[in-house]
Residue frames relative to the residue before (quaternion, step in Angstrom):
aa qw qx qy qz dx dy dz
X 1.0000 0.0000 0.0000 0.0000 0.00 0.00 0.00
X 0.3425 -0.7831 0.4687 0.2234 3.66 -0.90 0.48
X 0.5831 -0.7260 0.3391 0.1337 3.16 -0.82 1.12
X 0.5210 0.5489 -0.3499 0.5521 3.53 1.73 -0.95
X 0.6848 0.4769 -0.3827 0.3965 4.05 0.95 -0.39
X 0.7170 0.5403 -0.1993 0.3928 3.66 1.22 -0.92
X 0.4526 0.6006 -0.2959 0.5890 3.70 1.57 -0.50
X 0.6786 0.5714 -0.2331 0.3983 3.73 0.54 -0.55
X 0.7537 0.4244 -0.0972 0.4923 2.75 0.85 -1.82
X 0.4797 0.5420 -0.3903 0.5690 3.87 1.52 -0.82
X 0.6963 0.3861 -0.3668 0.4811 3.88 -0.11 -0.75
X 0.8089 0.2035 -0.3707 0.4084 3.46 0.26 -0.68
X 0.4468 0.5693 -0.5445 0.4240 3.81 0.66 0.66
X 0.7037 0.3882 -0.2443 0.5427 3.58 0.78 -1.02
X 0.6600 0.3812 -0.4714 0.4437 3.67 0.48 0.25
X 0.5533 0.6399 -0.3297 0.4192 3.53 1.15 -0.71
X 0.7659 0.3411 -0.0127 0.5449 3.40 0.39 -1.69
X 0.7766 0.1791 -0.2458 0.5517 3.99 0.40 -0.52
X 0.6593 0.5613 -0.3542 0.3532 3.74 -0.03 -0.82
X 0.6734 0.5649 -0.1538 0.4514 3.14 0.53 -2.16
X 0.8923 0.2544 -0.2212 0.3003 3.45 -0.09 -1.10
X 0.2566 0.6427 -0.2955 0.6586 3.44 2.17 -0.12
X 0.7662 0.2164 -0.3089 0.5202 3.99 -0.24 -0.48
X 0.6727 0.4302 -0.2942 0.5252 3.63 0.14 -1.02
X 0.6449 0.3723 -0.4048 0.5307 4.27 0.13 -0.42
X 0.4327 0.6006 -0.3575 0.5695 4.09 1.00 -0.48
X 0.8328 0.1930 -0.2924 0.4285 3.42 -0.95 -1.85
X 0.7612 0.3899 -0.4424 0.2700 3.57 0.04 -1.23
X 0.6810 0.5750 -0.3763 0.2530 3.52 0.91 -0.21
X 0.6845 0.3045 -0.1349 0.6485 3.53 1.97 -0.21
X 0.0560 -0.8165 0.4289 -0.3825 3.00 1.04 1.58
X 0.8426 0.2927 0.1141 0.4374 2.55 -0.81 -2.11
X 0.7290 -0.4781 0.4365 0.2222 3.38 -1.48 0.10
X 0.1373 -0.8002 0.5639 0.1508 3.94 0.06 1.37
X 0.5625 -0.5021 0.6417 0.1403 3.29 -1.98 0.00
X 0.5934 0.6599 -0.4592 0.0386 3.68 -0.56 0.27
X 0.5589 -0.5165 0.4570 0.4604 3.71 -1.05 -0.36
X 0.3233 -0.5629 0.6409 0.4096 3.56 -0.84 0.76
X 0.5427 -0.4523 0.6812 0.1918 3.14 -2.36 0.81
X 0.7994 0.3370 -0.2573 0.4256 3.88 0.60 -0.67
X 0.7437 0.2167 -0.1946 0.6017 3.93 0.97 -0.69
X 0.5370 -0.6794 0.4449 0.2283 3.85 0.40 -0.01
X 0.3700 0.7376 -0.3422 0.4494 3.21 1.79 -0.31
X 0.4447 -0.4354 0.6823 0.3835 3.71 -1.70 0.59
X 0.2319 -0.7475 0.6224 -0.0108 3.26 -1.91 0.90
X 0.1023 0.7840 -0.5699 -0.2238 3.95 -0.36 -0.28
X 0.1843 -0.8425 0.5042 -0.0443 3.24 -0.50 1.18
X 0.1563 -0.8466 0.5054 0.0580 3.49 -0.86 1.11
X 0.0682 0.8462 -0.5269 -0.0406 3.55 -0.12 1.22
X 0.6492 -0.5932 0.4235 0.2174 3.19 -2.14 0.77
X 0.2871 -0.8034 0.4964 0.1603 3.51 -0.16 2.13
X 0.6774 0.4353 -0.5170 0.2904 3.09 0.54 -1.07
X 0.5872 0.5141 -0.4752 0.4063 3.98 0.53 -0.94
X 0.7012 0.5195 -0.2786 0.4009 3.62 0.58 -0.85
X 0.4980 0.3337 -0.4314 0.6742 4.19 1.16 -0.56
X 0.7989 0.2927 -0.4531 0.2661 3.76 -0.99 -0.39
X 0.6260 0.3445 -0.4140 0.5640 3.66 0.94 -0.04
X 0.7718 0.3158 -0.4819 0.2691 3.18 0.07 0.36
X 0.1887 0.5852 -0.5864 0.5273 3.36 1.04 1.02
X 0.8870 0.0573 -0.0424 0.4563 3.68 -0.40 -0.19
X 0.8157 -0.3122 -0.1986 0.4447 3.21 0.79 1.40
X 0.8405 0.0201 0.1428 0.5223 3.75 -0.65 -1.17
X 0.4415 -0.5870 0.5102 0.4474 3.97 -0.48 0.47
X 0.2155 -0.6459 0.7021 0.2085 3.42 -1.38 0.33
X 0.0625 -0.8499 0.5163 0.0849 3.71 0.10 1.45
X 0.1907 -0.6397 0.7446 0.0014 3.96 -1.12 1.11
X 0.4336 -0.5858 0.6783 0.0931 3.19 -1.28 1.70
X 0.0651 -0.8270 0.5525 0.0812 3.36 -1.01 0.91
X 0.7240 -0.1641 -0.0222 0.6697 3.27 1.57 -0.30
X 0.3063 -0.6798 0.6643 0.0524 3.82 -1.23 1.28
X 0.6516 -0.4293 0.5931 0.1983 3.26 -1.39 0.63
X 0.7928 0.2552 -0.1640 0.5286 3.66 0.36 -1.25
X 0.3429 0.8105 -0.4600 0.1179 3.71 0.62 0.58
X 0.6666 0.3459 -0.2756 0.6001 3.45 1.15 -0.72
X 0.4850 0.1455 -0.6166 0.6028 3.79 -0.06 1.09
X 0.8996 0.2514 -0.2016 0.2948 3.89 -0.72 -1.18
X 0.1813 0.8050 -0.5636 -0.0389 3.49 0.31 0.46
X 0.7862 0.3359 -0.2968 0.4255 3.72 0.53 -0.22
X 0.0234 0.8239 -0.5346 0.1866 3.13 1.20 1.07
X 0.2941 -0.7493 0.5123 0.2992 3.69 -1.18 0.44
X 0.5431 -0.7802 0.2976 0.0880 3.54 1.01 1.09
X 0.2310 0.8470 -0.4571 0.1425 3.11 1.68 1.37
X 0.4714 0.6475 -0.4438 0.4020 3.38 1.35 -0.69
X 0.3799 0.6384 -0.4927 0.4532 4.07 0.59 0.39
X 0.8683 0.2606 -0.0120 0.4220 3.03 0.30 -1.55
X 0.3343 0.6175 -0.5369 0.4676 3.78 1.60 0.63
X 0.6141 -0.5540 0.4456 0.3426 3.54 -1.63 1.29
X 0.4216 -0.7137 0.4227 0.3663 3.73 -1.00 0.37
X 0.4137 0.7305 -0.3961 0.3720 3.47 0.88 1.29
X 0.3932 0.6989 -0.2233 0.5541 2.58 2.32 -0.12
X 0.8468 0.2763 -0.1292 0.4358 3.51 0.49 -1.18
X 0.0152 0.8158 -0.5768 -0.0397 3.05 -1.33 0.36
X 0.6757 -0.4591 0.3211 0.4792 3.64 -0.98 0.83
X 0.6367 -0.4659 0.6127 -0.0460 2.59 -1.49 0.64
X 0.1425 -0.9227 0.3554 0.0455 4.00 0.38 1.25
X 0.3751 -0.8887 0.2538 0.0716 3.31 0.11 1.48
X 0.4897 -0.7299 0.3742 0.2956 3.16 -0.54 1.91
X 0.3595 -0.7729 0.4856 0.1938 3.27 -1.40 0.83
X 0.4300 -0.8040 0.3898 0.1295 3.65 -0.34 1.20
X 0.2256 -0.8880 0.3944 0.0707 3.54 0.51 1.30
């Protein structure tokens, strides 16, 4: 059997079965709209962060999480966006309005 055919097929098993489900358990989980206290005003936040940046780093270790949009943005926009780096015990979904 030739080896230039098996090397291939290994990578695409380990992207299928380890990668894949590692990125996709990630985006769908920083989706949606988090909960937290701001670290700088003490204030409830709802913070929206950037999954996709967050599934592809976490293929190869810890999400790297980028606020994409904060509740408190139009008083704080030049915030220094520590709530990023708060443990993800901090956040929590975000309770979904109920459509009447």
């Amino acid at each position: 059997m030739n080896p230039w055919i098996i090397v291939p097929a290994i990578v695409a098993l380990a992207l299928v079965y380890v990668a894949l489900p590692v990125a996709l358990t990630t985006f769908f989980r920083f989706r949606r709209q988090l909960n937290l206290r701001c670290p700088e005003t003490g204030t409830e936040a709802g913070l929206y962060f950037d999954a996709g940046r967050a599934a592809v780093s976490a293929c190869f270790g810890p999400p790297a999480l980028a606020v994409r949009n904060c509740s408190l943005w139009p008083e704080r926009g030049g915030c220094a966006r520590a709530c990023a780096s708060l443990p993800e015990g901090a956040m929590r979904e975000a309770p979904r309005a109920l459509v009447a």
